[in-house]
Backbone as a printed PyTorch tensor [residue, N CA C, xyz], in Angstrom:
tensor([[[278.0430, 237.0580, 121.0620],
         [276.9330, 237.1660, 121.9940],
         [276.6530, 235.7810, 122.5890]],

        [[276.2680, 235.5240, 123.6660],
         [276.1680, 234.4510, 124.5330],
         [274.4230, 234.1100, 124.6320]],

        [[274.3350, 232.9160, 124.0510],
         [272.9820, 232.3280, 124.2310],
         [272.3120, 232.3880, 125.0810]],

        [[271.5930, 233.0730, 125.4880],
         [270.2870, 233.0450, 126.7320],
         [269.8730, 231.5370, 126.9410]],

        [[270.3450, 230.6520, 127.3610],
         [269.7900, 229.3380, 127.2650],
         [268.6540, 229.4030, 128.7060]],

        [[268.0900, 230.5690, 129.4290],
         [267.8420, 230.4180, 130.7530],
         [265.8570, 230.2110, 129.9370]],

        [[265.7020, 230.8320, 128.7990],
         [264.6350, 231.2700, 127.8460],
         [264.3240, 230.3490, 126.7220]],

        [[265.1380, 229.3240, 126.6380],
         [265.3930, 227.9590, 125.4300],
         [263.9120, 227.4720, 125.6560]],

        [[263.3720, 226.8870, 124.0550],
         [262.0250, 226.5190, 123.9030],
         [261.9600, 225.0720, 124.2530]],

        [[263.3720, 224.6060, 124.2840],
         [263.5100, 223.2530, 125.0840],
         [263.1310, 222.8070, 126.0800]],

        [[263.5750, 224.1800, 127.2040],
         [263.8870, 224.2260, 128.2960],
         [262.4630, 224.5260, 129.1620]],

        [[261.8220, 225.1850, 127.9450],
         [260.4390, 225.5050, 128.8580],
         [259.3040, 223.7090, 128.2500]],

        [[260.0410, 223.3120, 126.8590],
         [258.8830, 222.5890, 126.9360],
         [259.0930, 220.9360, 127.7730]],

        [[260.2890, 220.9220, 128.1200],
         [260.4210, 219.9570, 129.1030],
         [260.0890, 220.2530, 130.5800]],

        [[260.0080, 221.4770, 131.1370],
         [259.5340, 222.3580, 132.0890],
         [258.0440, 222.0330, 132.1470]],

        [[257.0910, 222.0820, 130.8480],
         [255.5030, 222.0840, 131.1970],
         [254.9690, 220.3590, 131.0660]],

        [[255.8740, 219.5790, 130.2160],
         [256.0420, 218.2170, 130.4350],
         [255.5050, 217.8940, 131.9070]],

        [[257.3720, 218.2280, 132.4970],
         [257.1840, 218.1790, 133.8070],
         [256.1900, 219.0440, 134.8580]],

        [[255.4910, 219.4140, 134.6010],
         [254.2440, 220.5830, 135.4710],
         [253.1290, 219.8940, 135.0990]],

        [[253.1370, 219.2990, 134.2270],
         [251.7860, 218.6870, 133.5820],
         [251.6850, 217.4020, 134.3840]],

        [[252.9390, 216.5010, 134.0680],
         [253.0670, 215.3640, 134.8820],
         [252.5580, 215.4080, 136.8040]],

        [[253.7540, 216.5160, 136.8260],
         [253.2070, 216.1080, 138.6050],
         [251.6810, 216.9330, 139.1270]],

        [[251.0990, 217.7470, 138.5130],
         [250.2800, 217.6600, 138.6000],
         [249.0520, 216.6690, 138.5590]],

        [[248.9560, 216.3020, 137.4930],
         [248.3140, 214.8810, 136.9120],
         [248.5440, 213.8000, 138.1000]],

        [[249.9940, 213.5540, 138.6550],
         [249.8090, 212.1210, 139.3030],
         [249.7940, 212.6060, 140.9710]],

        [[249.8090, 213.8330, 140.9760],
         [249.3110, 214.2590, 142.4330],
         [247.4730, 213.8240, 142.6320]],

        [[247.1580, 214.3280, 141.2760],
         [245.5540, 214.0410, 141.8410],
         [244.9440, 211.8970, 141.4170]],

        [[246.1800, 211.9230, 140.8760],
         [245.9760, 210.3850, 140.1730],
         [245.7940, 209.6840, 141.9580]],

        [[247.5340, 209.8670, 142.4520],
         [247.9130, 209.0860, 143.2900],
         [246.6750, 209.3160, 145.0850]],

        [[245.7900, 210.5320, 144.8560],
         [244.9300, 210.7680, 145.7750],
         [243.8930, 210.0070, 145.0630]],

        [[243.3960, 209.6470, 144.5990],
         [242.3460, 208.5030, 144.1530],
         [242.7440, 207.1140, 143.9120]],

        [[244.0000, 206.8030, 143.7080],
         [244.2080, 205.5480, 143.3680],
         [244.4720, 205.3940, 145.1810]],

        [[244.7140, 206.0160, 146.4420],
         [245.0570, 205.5130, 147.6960],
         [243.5080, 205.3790, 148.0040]],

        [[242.2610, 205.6530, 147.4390],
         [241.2680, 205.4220, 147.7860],
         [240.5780, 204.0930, 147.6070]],

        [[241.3000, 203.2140, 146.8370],
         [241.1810, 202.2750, 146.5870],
         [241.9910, 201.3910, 146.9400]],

        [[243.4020, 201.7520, 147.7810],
         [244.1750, 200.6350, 148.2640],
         [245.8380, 200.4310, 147.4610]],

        [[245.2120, 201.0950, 145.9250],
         [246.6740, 201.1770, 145.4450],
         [247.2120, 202.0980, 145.4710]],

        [[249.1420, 201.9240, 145.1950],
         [249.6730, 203.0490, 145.2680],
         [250.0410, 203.1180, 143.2950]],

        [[250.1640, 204.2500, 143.1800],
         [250.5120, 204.8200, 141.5020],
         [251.3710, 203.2670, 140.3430]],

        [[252.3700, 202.9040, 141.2140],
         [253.0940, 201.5990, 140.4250],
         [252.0490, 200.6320, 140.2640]],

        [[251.5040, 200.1210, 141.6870],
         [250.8420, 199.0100, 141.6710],
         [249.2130, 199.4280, 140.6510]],

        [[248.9500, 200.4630, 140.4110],
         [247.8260, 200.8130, 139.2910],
         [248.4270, 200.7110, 138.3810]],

        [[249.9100, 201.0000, 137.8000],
         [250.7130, 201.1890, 136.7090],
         [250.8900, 199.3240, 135.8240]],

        [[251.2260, 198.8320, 137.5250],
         [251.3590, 196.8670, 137.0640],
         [250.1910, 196.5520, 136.8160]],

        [[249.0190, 197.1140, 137.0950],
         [247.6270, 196.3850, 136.9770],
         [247.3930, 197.0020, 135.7080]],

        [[247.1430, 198.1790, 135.2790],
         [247.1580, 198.6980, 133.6770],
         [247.7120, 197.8390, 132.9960]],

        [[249.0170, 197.5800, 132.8810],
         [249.7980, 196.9640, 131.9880],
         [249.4650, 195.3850, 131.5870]],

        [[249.3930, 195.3170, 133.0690],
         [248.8880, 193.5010, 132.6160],
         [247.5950, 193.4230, 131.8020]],

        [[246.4680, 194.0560, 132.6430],
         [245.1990, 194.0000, 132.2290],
         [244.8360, 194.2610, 130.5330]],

        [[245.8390, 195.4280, 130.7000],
         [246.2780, 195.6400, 128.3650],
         [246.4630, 194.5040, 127.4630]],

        [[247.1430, 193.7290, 128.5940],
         [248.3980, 192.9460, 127.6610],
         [247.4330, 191.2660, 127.2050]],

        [[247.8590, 190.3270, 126.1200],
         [247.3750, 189.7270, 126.2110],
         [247.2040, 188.8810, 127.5260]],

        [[246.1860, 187.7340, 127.4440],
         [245.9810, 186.8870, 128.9930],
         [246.1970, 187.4750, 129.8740]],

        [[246.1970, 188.8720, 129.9470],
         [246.3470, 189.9960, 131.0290],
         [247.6840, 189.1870, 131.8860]],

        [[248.5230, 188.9330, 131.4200],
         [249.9480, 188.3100, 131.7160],
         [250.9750, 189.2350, 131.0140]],

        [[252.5090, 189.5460, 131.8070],
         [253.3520, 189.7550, 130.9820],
         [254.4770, 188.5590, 131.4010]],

        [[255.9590, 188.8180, 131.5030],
         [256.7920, 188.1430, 131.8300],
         [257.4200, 189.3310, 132.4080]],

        [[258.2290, 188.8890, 133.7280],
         [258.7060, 189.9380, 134.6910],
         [259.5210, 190.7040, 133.9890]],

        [[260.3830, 190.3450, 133.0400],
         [261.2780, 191.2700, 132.3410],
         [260.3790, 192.0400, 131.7130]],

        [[259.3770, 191.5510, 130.7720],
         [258.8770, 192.8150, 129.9870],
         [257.9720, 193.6080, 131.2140]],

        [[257.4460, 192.9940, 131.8000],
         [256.7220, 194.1140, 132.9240],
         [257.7840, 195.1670, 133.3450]],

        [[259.1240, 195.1180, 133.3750],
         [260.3460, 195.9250, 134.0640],
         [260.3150, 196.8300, 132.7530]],

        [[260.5920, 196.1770, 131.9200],
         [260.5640, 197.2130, 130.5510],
         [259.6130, 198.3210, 130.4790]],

        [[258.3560, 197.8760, 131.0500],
         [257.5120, 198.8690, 130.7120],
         [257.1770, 199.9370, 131.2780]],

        [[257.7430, 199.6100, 132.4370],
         [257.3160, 200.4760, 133.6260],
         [258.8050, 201.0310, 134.1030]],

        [[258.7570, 202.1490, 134.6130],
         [260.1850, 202.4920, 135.6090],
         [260.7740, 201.6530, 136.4420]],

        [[260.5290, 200.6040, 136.6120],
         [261.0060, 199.7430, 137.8930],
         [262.2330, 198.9720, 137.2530]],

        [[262.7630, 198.9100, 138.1950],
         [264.8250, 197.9270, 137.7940],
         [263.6190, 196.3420, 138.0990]],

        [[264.1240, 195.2560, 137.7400],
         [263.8000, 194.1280, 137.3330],
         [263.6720, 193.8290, 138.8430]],

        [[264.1930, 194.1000, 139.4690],
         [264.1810, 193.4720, 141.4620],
         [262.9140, 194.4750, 142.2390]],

        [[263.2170, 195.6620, 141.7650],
         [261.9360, 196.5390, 141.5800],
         [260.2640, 195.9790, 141.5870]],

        [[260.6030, 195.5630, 140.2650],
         [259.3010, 194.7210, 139.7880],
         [258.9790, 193.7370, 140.8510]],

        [[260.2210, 192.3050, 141.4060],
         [259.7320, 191.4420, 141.9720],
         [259.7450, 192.3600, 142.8870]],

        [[259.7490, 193.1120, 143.6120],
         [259.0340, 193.7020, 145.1060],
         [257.5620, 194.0350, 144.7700]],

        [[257.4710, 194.6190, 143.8970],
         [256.1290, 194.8180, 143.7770],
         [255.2780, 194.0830, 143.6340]],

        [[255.7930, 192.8540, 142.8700],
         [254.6500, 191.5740, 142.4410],
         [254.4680, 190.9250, 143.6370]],

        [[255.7490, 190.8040, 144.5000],
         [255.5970, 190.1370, 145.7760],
         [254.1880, 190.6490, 146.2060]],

        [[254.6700, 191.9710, 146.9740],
         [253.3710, 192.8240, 147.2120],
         [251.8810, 192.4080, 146.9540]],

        [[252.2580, 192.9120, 145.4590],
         [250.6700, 192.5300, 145.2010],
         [250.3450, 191.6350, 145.0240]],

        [[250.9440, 189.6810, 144.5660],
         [251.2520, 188.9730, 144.9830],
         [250.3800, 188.5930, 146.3810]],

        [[251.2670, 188.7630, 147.8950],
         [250.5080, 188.7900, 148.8500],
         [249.2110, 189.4600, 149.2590]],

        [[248.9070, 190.7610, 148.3810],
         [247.7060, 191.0430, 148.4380],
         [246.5000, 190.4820, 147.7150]],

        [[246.9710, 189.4480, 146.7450],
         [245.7300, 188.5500, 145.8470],
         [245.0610, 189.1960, 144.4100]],

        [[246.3660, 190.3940, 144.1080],
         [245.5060, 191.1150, 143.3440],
         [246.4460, 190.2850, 141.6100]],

        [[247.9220, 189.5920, 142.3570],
         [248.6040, 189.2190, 140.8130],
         [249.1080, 187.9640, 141.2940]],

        [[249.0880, 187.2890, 140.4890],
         [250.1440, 185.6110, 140.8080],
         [250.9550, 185.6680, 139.5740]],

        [[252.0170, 184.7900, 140.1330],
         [253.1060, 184.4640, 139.4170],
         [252.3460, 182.7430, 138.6220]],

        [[253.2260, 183.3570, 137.3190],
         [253.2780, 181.0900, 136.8160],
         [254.2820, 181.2570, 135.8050]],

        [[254.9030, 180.0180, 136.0930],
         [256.1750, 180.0330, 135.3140],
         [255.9080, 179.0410, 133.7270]],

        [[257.1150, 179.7130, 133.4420],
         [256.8710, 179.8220, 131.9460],
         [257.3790, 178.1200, 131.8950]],

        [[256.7650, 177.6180, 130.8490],
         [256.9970, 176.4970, 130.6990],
         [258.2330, 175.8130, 130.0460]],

        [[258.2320, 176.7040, 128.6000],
         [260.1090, 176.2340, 128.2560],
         [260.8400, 176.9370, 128.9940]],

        [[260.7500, 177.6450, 129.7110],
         [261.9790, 178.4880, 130.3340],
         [261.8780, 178.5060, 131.8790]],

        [[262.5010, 177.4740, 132.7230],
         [262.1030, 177.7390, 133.8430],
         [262.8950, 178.7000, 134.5550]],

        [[263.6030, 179.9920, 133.9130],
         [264.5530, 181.1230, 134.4260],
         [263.2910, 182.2920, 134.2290]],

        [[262.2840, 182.2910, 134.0880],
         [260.9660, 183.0950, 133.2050],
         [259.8210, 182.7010, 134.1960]],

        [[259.3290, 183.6620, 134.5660],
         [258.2710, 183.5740, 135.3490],
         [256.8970, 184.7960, 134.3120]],

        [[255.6800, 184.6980, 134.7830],
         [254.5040, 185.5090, 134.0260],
         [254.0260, 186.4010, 135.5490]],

        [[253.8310, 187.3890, 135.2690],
         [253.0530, 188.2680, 136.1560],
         [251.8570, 188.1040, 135.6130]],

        [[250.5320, 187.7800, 136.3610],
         [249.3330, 187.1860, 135.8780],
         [248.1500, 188.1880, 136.9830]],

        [[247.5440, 188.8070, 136.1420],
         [246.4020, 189.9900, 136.9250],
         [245.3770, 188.3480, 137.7910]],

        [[245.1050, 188.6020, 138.9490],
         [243.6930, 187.8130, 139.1350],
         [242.3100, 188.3110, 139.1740]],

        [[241.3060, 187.5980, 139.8050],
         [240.2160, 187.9790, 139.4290],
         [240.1540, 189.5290, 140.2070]],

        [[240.5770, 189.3100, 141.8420],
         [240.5390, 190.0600, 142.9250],
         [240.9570, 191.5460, 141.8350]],

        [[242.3780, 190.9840, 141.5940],
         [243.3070, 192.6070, 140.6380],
         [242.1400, 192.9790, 139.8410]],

        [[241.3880, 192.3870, 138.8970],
         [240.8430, 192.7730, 137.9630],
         [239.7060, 193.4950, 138.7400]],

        [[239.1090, 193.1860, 139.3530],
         [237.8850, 193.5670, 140.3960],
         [238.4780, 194.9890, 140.4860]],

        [[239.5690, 195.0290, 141.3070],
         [240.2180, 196.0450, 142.0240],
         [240.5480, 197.2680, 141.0280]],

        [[240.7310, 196.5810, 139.7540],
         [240.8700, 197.7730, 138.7060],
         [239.6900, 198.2260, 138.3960]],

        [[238.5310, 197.1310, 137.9700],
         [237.3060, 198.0080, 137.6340],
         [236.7670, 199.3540, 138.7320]],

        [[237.0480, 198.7040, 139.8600],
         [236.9290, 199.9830, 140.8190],
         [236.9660, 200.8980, 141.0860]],

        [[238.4320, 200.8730, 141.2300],
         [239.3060, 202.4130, 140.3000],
         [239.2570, 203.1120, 139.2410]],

        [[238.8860, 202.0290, 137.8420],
         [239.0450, 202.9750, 136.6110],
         [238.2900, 203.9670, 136.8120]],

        [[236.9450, 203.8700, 137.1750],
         [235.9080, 204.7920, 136.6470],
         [236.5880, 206.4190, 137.0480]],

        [[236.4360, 206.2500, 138.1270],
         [237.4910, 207.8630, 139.3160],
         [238.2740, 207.9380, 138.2860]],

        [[239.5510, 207.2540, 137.8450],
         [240.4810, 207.8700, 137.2140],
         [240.1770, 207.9550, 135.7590]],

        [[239.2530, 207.6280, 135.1960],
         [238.8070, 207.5960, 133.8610],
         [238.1990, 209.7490, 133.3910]],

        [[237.5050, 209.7760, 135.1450],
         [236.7480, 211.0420, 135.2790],
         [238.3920, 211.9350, 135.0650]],

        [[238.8220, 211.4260, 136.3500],
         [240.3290, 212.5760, 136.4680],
         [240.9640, 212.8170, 134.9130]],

        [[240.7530, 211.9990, 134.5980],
         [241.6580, 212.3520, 133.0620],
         [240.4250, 213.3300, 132.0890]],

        [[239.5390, 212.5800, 131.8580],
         [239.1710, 213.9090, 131.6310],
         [238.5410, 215.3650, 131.7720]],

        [[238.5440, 215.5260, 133.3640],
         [238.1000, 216.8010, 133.4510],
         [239.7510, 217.2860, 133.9420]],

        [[241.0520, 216.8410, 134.1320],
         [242.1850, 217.5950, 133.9120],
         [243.2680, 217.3700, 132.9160]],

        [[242.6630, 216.5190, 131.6980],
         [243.7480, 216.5130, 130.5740],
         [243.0760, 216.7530, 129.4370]],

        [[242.2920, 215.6270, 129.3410],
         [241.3000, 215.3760, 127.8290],
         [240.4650, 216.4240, 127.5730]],

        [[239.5990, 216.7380, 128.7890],
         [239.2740, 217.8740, 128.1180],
         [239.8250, 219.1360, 128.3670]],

        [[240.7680, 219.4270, 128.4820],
         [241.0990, 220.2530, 128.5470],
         [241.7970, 220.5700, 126.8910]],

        [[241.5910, 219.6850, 125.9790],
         [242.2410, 219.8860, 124.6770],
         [241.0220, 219.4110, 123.3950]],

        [[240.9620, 220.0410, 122.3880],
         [240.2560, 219.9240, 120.9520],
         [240.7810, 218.3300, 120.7080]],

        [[239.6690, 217.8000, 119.9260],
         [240.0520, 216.6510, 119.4690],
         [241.6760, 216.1800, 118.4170]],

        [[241.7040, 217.3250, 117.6990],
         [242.9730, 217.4800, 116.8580],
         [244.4920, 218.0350, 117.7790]],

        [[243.5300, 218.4260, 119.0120],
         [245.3260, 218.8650, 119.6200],
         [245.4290, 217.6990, 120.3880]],

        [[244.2390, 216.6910, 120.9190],
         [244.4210, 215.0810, 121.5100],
         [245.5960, 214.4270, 120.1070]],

        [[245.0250, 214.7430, 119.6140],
         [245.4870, 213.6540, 118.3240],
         [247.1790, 213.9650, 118.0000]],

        [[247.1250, 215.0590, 118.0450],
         [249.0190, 215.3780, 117.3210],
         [249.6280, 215.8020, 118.5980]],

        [[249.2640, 215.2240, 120.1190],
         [249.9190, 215.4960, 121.0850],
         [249.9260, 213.6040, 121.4540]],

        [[249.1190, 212.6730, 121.2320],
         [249.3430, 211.7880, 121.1620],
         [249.9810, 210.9360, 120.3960]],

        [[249.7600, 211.3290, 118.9740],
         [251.2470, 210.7650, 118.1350],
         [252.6460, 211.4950, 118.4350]],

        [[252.5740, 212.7030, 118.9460],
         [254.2050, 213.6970, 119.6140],
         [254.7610, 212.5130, 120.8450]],

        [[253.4210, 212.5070, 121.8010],
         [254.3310, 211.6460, 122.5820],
         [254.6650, 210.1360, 122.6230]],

        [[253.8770, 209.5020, 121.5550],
         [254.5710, 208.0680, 121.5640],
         [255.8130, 208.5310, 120.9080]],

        [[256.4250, 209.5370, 119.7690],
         [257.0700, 209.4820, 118.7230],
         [258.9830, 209.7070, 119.9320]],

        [[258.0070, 210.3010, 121.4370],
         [259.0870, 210.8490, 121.8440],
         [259.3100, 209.3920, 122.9180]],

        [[258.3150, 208.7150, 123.2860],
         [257.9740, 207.6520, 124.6820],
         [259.3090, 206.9370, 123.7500]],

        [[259.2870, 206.2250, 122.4250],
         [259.8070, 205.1920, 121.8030],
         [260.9830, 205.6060, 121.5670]],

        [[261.5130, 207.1790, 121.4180],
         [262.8730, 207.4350, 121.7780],
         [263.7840, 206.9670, 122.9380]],

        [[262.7590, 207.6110, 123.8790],
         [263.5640, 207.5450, 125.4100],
         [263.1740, 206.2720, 125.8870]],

        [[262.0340, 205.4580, 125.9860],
         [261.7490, 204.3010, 126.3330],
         [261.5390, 203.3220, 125.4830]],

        [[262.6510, 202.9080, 124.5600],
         [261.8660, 201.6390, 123.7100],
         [261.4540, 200.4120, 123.8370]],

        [[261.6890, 200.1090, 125.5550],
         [261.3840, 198.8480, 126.1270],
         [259.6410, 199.0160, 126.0330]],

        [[259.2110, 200.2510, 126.1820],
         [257.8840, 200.4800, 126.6950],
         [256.8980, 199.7440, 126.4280]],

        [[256.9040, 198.8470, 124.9490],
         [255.6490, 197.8960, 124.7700],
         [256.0030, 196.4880, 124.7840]],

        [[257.1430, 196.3850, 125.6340],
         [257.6810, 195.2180, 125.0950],
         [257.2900, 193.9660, 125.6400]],

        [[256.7230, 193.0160, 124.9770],
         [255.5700, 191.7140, 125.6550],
         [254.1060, 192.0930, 125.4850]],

        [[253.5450, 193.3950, 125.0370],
         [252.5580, 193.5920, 124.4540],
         [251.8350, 193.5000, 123.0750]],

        [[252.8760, 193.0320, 122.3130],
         [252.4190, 193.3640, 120.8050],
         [253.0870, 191.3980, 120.4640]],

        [[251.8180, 191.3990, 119.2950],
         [251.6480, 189.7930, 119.1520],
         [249.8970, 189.3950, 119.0000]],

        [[249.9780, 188.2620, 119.0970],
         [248.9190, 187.0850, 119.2330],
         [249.0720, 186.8170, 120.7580]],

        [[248.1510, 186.4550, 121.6570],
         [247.5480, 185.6850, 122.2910],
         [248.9450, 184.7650, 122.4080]],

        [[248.6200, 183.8600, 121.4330],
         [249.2080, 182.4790, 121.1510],
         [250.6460, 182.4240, 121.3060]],

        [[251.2140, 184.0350, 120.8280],
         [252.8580, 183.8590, 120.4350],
         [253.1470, 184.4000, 122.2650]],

        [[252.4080, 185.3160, 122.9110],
         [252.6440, 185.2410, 124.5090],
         [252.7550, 184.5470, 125.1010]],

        [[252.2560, 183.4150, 125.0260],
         [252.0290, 182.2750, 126.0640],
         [253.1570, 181.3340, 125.3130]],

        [[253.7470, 181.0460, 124.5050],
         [254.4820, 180.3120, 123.9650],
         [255.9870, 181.3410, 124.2660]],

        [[256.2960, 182.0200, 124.1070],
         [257.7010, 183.1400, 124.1370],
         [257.9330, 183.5640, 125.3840]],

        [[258.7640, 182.4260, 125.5110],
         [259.0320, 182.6940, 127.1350],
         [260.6480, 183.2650, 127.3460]]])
C-alpha cells in the first residue's frame, strides 16, 4: 500500500507554521510601514536593541536574521543614512565593524513597539492558555536552534566580553 503522504502530520504542521507566519507579518508589516520601517529594518532594530550596548557585529547581526552578510550591509547602509544605526569599528579587529542602534533608532522603536506589542497579542498571545504559550515556546526555540543555530549569535555574554570580541 502506498503512503498517503498528501495527509502527513508533517505536512500539515509545517503548512499551519507557514499560515500562522504570513498571516502574523502581513498585519506586522502594515503597522511597522506606519512608522517608516519596513519588517527587516524592525527585525535589525529588535536585535540590536536586545543585544548588549544595543550593538552587534555585522556578522552576528547576518547570523541572526535572514540576510546574506552584503544583505545586512545594505540595510545598515539604509538605516545608517536614515540616523536610526551607525557603524564603529571594532578596535582589535579592523576587518569587524559594530552595528550600533542610535538615539533616533531607539526613539523610532519605542514608537512602534507599543502597535506591535497590541498586534501580538490580540493575534497570537492571546489567542493561547498560558501553558500552551509555554510548551509552544520551548517547541520553537528547540526547533529555531535546529534550523538556525546562528540565531543568538553575539547575544549571549557580559556587556564587557561584547565590546572586547571582535
Amino acid at each position: 500500500m502506498t503512503e498517503n503522504l498528501h495527509d502527513d502530520a508533517r505536512i500539515t504542521a509545517v503548512g499551519l507554521v507557514m499560515e500562522v507566519y504570513a498571516g502574523l507579518a502581513a498585519r506586522f508589516a502594515a503597522q511597522f510601514e506606519e512608522h517608516g520601517l519596513s519588517t527587516v529594518e524592525f527585525e535589525v532594530l529588535m536585535r540590536l536593541a536586545r543585544s548588549p550596548e544595543h550593538q552587534l557585529r555585522m556578522t552576528d547581526l547576518a547570523a541572526q536574521t535572514s540576510l546574506s552578510t552584503s544583505g545586512v550591509t545594505r540595510v545598515v547602509d539604509r538605516m545608517e543614512r536614515d540616523g536610526l544605526l551607525r557603524r564603529r569599528a571594532c578596535p582589535s579587529d579592523r576587518r569587524s565593524a559594530y552595528a550600533v542602534v542610535t538615539e533616533s533608532g531607539m526613539a523610532r522603536l519605542a514608537e512602534t513597539l507599543p502597535g506591535h506589542v497590541q498586534l501580538i497579542q490580540d493575534w497570537f498571545i492571546g489567542q493561547l492558555e498560558p501553558a500552551q504559550l509555554a510548551g509552544l515556546l520551548d517547541s520553537l526555540r528547540i526547533v529555531r536552534d535546529a534550523v538556525h543555530p546562528g540565531a543568538t549569535a553575539g547575544s549571549v555574554g557580559t556587556a564587557a566580553e561584547a565590546t572586547t570580541a571582535c
